[in-house]
C-alpha positions as CSV (number, residue, x, y, z in Angstrom):
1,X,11.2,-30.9,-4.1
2,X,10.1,-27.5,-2.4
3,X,7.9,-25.7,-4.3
4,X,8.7,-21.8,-5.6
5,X,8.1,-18.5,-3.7
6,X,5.8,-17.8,-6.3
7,X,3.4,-20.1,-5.7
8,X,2.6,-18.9,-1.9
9,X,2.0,-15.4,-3.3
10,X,-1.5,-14.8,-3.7
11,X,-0.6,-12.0,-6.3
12,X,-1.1,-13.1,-10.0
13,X,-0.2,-9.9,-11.1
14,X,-0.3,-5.9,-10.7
15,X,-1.9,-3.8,-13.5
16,X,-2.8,-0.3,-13.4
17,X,-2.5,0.2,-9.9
18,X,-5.0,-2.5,-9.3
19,X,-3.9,-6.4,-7.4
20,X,-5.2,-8.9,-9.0
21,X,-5.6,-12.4,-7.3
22,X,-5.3,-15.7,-7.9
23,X,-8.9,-16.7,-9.3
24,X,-9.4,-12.8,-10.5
25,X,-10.4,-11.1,-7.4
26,X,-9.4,-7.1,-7.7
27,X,-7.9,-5.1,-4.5
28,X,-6.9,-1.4,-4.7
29,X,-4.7,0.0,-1.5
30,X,-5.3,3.0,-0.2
31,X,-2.6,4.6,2.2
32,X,-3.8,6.7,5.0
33,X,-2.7,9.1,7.1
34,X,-3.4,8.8,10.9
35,X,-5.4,11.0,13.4
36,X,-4.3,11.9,17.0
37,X,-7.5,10.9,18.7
38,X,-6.1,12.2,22.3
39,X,-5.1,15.2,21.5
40,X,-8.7,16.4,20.6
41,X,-11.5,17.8,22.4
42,X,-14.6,15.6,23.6
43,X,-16.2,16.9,21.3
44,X,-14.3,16.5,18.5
45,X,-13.6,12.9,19.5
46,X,-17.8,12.3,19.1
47,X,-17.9,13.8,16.3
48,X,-14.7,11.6,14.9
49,X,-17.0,8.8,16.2
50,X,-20.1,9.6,14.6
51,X,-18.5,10.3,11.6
52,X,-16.5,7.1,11.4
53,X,-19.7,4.5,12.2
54,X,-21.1,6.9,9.5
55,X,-18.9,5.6,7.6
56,X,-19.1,1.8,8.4
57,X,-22.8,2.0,8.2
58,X,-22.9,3.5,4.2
59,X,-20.9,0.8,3.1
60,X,-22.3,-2.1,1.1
61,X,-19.2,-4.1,0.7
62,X,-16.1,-5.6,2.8
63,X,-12.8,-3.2,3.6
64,X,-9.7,-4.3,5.5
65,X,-8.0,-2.5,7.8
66,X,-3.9,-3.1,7.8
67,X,-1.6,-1.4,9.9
68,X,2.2,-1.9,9.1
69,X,4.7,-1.6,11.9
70,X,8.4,-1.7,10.7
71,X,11.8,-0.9,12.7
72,X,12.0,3.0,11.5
73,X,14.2,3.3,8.7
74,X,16.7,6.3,9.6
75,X,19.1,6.1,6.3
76,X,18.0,8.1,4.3
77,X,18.1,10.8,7.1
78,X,21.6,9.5,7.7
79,X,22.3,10.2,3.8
80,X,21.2,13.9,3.8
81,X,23.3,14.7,6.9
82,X,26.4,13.1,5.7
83,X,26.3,14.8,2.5
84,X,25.9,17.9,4.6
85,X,28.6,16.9,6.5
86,X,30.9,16.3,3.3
87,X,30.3,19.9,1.8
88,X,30.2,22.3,5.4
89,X,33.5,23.9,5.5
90,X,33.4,25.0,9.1
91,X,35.4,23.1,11.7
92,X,33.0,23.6,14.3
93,X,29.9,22.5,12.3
94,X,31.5,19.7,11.1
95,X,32.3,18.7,14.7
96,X,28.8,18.8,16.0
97,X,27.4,17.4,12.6
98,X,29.6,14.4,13.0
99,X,28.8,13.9,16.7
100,X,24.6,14.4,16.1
101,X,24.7,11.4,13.3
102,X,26.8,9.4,15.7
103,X,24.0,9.8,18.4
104,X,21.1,9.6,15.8
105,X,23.1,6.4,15.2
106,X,23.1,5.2,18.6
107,X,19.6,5.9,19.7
108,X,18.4,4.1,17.1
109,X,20.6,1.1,17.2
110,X,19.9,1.1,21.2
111,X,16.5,1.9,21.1
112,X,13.7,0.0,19.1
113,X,11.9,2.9,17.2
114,X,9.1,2.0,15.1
115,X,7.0,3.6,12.3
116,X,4.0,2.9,11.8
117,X,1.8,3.0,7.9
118,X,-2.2,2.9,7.5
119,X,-4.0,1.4,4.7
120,X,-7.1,0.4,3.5
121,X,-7.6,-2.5,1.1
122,X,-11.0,-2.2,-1.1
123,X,-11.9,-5.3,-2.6
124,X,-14.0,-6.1,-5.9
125,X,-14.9,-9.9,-6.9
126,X,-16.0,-9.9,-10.3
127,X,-19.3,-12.5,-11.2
128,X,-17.2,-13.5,-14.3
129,X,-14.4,-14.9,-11.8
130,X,-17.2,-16.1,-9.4
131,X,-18.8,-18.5,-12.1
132,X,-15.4,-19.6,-14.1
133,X,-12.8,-21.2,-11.8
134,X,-10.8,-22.5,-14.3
135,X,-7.7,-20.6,-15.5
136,X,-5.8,-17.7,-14.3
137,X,-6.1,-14.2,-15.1
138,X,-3.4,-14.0,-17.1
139,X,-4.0,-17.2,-19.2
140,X,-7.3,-15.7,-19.6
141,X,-6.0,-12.2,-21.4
142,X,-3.1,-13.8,-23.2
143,X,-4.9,-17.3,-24.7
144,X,-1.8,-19.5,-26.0
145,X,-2.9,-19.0,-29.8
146,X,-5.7,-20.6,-31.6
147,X,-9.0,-19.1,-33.6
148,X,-10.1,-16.3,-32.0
149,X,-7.5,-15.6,-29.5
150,X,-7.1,-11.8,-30.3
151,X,-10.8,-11.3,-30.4
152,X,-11.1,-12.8,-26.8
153,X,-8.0,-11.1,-25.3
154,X,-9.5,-7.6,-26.0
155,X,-12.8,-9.6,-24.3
156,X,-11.1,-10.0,-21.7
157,X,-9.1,-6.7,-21.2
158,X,-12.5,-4.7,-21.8
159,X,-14.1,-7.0,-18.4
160,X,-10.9,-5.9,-16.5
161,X,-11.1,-1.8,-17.4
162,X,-14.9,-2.6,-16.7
163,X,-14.2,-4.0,-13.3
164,X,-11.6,-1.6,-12.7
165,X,-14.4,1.1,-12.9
166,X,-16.3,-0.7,-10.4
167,X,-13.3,-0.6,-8.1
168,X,-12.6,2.6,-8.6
169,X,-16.3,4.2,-7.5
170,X,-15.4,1.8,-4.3
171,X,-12.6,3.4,-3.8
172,X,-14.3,7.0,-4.1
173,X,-16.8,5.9,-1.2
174,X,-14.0,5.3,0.9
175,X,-11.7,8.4,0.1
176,X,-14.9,10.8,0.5
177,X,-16.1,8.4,3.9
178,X,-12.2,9.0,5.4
179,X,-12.4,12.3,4.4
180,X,-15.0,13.4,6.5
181,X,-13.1,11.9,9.7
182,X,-9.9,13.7,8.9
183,X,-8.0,11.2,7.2
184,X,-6.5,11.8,4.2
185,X,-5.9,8.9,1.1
186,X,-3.7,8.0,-1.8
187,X,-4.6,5.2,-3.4
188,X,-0.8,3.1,-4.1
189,X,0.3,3.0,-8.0
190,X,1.7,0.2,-9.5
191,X,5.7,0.7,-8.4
192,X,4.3,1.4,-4.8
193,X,2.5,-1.6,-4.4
194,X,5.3,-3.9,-6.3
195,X,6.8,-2.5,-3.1
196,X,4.8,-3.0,-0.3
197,X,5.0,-6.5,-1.1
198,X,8.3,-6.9,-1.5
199,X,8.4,-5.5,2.1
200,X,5.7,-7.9,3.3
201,X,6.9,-11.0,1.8
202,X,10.9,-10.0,2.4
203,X,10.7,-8.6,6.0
204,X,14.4,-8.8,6.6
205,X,15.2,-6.7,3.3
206,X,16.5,-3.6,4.7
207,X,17.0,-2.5,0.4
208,X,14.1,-1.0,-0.5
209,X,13.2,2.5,0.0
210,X,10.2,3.3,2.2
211,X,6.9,4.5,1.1
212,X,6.2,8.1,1.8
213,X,2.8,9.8,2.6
């Protein structure tokens, strides 16, 4: 028998804005925006450089780089036009609106644009997951009844919002390190991270809207 989707996922759940792993590790994602590193001066690109292993060098704990590259997704681009199209009552606009969506439409069917999204992932392990293997985090904050269940649910919610505030001054060291090379940072909120992976893990899914900066 093949086993579910859901067991490949490394995801045990999403709270708060925060990924939380299988075995309890904690991941926040930040999305960046991008710097054109050609288009600057030489000394502008030394100073990006300094600035960035500046950056490297203050940190005290693991990031990941990921860069998303995805077919670029002209619908919604499409949509606005169209409705345009639908309430212009000029002939002559109408013409030329219909024949620049036909060659938007063509280009991109013809040609294989792609967009491209930054992030950062900043990671947290917390010692209590470290030392206790057994379990997942959800069995952990919703115990299946018994004396004392309540009492160590709140336990363990109070760990998470603690770890969370671990996570969060990580998170503060990156957005302030960026920030001095130019990039700016979001971090992703729960519905925007629900839907990154959806992306990832369904790649052909051409049904979900796309994540704006």
């Amino acid at each position: 028998m093949s086993k579910a989707v859901q067991e490949f996922i490394p995801i045990q759940e999403i709270r708060d804005g925060v990924v939380v792993l299988r075995g309890g590790q904690l991941r926040m994602v930040l999305l960046c925006s991008s710097v054109n590193f050609e288009l600057k001066s030489e000394d502008e690109q030394e100073a990006i450089i300094m600035q960035y292993q500046n950056f490297l060098n203050s940190l005290d704990f693991p990031v990941q780089f990921f860069i998303q590259s995805r077919k670029l997704d002209i619908r919604p681009y499409l949509g606005i036009l169209d409705k345009r199209l639908r309430e212009q009552t000029n002939d002559l606009i109408k013409i030329q609106t219909r024949d620049y969506i036909d060659f938007i439409k063509n280009v991109t069917e013809e040609s294989n644009i792609m967009s491209k999204t930054f992030f950062v992932v900043v990671p947290f392990v917390p010692p209590l997951f470290q030392e206790n293997k057994g379990g997942g985090f959800l069995s952990r904050i919703f115990p299946s009844g018994g004396k004392g269940s309540t009492q160590a649910a709140k336990q363990t919610l109070e760990r998470f919002e603690e770890n969370r505030s671990q996570l969060e001054q990580r998170k503060s060291i990156v957005v302030q390190g960026l920030g001095r090379v130019g990039i700016r940072t979001v971090a992703l909120g729960t519905e925007e991270l629900v839907e990154l992976f959806y992306k990832i893990f369904n790649p052909g899914d051409q049904n979900v809207p796309v994540i704006q900066t």
